[in-house]
VEXDREN-2710 file (C-alpha; in Angstrom, 1 decimal):
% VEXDREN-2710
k/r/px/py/pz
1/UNK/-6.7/-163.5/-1.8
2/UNK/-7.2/-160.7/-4.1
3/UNK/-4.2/-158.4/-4.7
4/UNK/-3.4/-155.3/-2.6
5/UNK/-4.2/-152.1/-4.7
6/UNK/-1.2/-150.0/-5.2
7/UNK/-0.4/-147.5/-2.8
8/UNK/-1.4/-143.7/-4.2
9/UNK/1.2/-140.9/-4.1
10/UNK/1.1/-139.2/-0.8
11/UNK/0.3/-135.4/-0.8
12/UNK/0.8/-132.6/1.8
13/UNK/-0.6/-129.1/1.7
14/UNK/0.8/-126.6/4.1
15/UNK/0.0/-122.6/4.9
16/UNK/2.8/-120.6/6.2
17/UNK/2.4/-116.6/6.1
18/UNK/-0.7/-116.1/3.5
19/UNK/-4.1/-115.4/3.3
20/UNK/-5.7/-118.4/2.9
21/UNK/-7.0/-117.8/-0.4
22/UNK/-4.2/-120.6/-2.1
23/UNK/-5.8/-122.6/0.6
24/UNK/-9.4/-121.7/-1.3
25/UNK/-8.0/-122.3/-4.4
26/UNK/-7.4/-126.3/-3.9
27/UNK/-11.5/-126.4/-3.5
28/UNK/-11.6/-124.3/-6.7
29/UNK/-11.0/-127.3/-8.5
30/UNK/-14.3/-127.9/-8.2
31/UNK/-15.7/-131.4/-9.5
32/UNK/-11.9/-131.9/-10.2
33/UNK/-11.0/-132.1/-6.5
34/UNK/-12.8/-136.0/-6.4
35/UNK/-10.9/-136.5/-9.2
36/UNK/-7.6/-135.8/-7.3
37/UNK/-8.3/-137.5/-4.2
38/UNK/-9.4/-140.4/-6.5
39/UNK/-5.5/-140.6/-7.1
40/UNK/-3.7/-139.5/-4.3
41/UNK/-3.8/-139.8/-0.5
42/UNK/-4.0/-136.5/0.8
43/UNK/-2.2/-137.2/4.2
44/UNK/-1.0/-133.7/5.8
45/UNK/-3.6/-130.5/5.5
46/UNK/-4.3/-129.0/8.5
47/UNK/-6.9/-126.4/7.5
48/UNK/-8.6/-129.5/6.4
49/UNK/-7.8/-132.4/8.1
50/UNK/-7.0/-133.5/11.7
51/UNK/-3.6/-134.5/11.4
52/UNK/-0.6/-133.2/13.3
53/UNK/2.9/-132.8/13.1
54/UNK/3.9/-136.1/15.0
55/UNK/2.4/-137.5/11.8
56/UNK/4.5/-135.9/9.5
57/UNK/7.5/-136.8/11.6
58/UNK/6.2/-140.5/12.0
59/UNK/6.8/-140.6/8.2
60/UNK/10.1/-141.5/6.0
61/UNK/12.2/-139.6/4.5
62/UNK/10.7/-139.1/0.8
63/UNK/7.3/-140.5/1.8
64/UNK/5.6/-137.7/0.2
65/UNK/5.5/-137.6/-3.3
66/UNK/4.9/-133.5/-3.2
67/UNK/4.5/-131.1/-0.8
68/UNK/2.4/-127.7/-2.0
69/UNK/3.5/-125.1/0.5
70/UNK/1.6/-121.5/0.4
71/UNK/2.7/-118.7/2.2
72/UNK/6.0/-116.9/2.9
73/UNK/7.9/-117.3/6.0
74/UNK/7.7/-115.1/8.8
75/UNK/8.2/-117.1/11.8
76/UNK/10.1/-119.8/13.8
77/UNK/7.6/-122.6/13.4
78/UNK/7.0/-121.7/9.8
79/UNK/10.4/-122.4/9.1
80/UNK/10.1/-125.4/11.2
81/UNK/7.8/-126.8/9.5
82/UNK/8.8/-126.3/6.1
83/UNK/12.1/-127.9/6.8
84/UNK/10.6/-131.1/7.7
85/UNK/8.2/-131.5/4.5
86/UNK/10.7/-130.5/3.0
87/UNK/12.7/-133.7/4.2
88/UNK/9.7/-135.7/3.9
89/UNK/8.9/-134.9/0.2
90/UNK/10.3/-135.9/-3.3
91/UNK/8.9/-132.7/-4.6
92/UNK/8.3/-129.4/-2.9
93/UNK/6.1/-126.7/-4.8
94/UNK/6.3/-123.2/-3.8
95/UNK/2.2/-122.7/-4.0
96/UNK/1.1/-119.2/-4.8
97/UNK/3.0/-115.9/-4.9
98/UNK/3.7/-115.4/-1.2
99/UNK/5.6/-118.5/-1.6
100/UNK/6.6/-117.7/-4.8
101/UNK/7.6/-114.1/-3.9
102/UNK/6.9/-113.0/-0.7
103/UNK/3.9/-112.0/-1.2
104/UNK/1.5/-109.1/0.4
105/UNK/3.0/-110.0/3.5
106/UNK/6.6/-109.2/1.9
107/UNK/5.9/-105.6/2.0
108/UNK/6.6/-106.0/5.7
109/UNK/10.1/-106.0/5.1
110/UNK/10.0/-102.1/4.4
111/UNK/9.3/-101.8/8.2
112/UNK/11.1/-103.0/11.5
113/UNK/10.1/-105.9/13.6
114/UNK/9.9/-103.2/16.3
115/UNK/8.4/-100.9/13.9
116/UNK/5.8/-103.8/12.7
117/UNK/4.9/-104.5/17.1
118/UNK/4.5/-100.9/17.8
119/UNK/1.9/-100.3/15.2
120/UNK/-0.3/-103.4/16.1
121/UNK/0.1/-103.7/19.7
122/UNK/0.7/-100.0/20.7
123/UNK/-0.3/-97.8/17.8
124/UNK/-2.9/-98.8/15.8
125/UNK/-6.3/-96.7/15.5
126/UNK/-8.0/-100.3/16.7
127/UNK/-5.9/-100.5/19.6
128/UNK/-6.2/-100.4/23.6
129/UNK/-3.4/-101.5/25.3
130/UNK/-3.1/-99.1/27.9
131/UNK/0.0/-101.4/29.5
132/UNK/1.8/-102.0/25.9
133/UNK/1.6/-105.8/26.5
134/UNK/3.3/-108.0/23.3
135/UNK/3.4/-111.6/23.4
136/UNK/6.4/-113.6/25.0
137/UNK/7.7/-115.9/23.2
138/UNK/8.1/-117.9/26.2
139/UNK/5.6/-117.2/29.4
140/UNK/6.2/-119.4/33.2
141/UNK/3.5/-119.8/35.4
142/UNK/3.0/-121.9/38.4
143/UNK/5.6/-124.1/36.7
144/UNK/3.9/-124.4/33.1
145/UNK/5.8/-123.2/30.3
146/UNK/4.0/-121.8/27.5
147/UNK/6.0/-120.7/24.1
148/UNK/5.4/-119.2/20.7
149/UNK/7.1/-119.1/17.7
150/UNK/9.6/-116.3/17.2
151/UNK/8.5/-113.5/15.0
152/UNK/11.5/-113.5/12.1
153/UNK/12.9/-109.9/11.7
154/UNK/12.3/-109.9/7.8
155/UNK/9.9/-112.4/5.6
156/UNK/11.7/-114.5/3.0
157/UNK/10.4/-116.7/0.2
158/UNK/9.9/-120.2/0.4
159/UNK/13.1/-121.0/-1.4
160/UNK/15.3/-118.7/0.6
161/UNK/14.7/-120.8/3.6
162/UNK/14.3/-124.5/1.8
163/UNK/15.5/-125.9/-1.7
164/UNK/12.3/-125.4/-4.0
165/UNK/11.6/-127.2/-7.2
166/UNK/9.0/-126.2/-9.0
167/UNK/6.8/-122.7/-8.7
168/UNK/3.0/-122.3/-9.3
169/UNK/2.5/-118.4/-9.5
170/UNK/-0.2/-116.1/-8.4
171/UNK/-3.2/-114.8/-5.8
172/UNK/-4.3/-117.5/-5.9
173/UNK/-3.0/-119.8/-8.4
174/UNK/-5.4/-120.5/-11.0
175/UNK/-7.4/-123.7/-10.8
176/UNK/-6.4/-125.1/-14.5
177/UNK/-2.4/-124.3/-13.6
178/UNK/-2.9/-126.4/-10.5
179/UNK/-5.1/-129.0/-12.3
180/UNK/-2.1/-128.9/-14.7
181/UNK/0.8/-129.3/-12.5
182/UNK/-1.4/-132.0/-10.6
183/UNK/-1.7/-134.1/-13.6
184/UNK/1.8/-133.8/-14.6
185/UNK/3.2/-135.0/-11.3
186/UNK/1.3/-137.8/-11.4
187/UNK/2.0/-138.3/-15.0
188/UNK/6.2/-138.0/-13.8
189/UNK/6.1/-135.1/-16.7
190/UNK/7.0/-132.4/-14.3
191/UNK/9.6/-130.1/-16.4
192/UNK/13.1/-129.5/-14.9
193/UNK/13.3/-128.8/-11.8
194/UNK/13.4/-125.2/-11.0
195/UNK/10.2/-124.1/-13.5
196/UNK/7.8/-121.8/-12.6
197/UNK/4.7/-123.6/-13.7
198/UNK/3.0/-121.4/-16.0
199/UNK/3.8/-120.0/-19.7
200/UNK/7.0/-117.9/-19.7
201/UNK/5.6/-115.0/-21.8
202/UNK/4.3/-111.5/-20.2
203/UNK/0.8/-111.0/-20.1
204/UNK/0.2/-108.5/-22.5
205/UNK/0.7/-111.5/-25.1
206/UNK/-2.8/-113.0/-23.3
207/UNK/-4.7/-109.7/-22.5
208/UNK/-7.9/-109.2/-24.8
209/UNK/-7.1/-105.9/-25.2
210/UNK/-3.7/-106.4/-26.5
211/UNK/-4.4/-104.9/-30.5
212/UNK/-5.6/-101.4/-28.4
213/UNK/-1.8/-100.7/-27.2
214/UNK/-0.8/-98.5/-29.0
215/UNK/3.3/-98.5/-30.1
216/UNK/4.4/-95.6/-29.0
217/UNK/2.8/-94.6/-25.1
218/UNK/3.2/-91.4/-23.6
219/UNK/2.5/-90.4/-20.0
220/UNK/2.0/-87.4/-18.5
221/UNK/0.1/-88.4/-15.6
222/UNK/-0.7/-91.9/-14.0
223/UNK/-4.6/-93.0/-12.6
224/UNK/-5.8/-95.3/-10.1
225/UNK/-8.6/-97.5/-10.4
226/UNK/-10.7/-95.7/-7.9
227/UNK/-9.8/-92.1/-9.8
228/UNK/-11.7/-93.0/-13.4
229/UNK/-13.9/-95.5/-14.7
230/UNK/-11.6/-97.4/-17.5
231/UNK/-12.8/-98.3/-20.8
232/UNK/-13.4/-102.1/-20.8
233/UNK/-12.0/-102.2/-24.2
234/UNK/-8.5/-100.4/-24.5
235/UNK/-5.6/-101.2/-23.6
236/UNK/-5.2/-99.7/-19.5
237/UNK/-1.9/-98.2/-20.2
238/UNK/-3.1/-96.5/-23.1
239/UNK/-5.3/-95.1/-20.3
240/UNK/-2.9/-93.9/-17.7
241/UNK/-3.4/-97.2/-15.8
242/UNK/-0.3/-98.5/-14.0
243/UNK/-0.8/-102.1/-15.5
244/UNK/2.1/-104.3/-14.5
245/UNK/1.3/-107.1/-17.5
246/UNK/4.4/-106.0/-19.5
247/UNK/6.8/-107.2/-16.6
248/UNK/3.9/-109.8/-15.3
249/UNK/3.7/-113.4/-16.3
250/UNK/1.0/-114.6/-18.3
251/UNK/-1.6/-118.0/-17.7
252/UNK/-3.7/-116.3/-15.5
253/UNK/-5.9/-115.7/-18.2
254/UNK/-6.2/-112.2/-17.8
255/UNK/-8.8/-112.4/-15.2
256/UNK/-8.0/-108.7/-13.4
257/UNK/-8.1/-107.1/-17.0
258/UNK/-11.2/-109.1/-17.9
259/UNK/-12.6/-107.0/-14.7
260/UNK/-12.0/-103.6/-15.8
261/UNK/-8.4/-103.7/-13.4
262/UNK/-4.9/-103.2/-14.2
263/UNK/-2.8/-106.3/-13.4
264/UNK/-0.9/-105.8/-9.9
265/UNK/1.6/-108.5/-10.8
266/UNK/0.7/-111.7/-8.9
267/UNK/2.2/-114.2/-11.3
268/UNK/5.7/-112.5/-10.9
269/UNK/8.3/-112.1/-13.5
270/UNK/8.9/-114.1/-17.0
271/UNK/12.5/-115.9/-16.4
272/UNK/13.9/-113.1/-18.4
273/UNK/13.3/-110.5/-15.8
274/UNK/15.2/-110.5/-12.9
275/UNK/13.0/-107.9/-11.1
276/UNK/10.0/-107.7/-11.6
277/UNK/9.5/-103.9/-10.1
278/UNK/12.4/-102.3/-11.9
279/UNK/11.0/-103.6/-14.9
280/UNK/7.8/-102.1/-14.9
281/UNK/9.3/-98.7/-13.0
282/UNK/12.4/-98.7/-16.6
283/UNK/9.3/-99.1/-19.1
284/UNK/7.2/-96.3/-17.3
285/UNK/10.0/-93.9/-16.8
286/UNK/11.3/-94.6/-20.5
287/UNK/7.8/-93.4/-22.1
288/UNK/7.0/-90.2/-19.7
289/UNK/6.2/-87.1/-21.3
290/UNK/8.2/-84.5/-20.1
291/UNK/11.8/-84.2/-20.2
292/UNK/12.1/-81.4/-17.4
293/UNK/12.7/-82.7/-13.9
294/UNK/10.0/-80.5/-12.2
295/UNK/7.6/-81.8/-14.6
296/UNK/9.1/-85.5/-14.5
297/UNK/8.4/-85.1/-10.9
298/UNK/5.0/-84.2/-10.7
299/UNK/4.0/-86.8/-13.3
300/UNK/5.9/-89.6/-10.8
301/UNK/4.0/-87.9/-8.3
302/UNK/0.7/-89.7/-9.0
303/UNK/1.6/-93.1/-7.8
304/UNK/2.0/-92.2/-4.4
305/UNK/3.1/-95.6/-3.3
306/UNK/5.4/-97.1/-5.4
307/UNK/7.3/-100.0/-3.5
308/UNK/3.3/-101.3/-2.8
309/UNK/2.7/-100.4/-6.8
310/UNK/5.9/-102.5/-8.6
311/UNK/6.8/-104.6/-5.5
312/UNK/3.1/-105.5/-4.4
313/UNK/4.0/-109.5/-4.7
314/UNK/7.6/-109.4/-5.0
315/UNK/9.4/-107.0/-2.7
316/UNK/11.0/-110.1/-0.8
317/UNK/12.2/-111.9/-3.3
318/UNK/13.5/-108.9/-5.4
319/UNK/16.8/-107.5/-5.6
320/UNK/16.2/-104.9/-3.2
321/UNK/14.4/-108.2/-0.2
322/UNK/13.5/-104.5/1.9
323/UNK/14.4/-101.0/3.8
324/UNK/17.7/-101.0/5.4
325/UNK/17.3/-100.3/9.2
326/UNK/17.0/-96.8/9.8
327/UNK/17.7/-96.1/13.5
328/UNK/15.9/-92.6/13.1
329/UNK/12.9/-94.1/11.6
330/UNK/10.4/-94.0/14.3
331/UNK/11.4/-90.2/15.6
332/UNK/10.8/-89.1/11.4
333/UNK/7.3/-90.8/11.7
334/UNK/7.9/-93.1/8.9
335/UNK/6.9/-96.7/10.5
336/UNK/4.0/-98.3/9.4
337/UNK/1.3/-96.6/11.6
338/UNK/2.4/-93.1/10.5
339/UNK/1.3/-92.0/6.8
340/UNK/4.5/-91.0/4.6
END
């Protein structure tokens, strides 16, 4: 009898709190994607495939060689479910920059839970819901019990929840980073655990319009995209552009700048940043213009929402994780329905 081939390395893909875009991203391989499934048995993807959680559980310990988990974690059965591939796999990959970070759906955490169910089941432009009905996260009737998952009270990063080891930045990663990190697992030339899978050096050193910065910048007033068209061939800092690539990590390849728009961050911080935000809000502050706190004021003045400018990826996993509760907040109209 001819011999058994040998068994290929198990994968699971999972999406927690996200988009869906690092879900995209895996078909962004392209051609490359045959190549992948050519050497590994994709066995847990639910956008994907029809495979359930009994399966998962129906597995040993370790059975998966890597687990690529997008998303943050914002609920019970998120956090569930992460737990278990987590038991389940030799390697767990923090996929993308909610993951990573926390995300877009990090910048929850400047809000309430109660402030966050107000706005989208009571308050919301969108909404009718005369009778304020919320989901329950358990409902009885006629002696059937339905349940959802609980609703966490703040959104955490993968690896606040679950032991991480390895990191593949951005929104969405980048299809030659995952090609990258693919081969290398397979290869068993993963770095030490605890990388972040892309080069450690800040963007700027990638950006092609690094020899247009200028040494010395001065602000006296910051621009949004939507306020001026940008030169497509100087640097966007030198422009008044709040580009976050000095405090961002590079391997993205540039792509936003490559567009005619400042980098928002997505790849998170080189490992010699420990936040990301302050960064970028030091280096801005330390090159304003004026020196007189009115004037200092007004410049500071056009970025109207900062937390969502520096902390667009990042807030959850940052130093500052989100608002302190503020009993008052909802009679000083600050919750997430109300403008600021």
């Amino acid at each position: 009898m001819p011999d058994k081939p040998p068994e290929k390395p198990k994968i699971a893909c999972y999406w927690c709190a996200a988009c869906g875009g690092c879900e995209e991203s895996v078909v962004d391989l392209a051609e490359g994607l045959l190549d992948v499934l050519a050497a590994v048995d994709l066995v847990f993807w639910p956008v994907a495939l029809d495979v359930k959680r009994p399966d998962v559980e129906a597995l040993p310990d370790g059975a998966l060689a890597c687990s690529l988990v997008n998303g943050a974690i914002r609920s019970a059965e998120q956090a569930e479910m992460v737990h278990l591939l987590r038991k389940k796999s030799q390697v767990v990959i923090a996929y993308g920059a909610c993951a990573h970070l926390g995300g877009i759906p990090g910048l929850a955490n400047q809000f309430s839970r109660e402030q966050l169910l107000q706005c989208v089941y009571e308050e919301a432009p969108s909404t009718q819901n005369p009778a304020k009905t919320r989901p329950l996260e358990q409902y009885q009737e006629n002696g059937r019990v339905v349940t959802l998952p609980a609703l966490w009270a703040h959104v955490r990063t993968l690896d606040q929840v679950i032991p991480v080891d390895y990191y593949l930045p951005g929104c969405p990663p980048t299809p030659t980073l995952l090609g990258q990190a693919l081969t290398a697992l397979l290869a068993g030339t993963l770095p030490p655990p605890g990388t972040v899978l892309a080069p450690d050096l800040a963007l700027c050193a990638e950006c092609p319009r690094k020899d247009s910065k200028p040494p010395d910048l001065t602000f006296t007033a910051f621009k949004r995209p939507h306020q001026a068209l940008a030169d497509p061939a100087t640097c966007l800092l030198a422009q008044g552009f709040v580009c976050l690539g000095p405090a961002t990590r590079g391997g993205c390849g540039a792509l936003c700048v490559q567009g005619n728009m400042p980098c928002s961050g997505c790849f998170g911080p080189t490992s010699r940043v420990q936040d990301q935000g302050a960064k970028i809000l030091s280096s801005l502050c330390a090159n304003l213009g004026p020196t007189e706190a009115v004037e200092i004021d007004r410049v500071l003045a056009t970025i109207p929402d900062p937390v969502g400018t520096f902390y667009r990826y990042g807030l959850a996993g940052s130093l500052l994780r989100g608002r302190v509760a503020d009993p008052l907040a909802r009679q000083e109209g600050t919750g997430p329905c109300q403008s600021p």
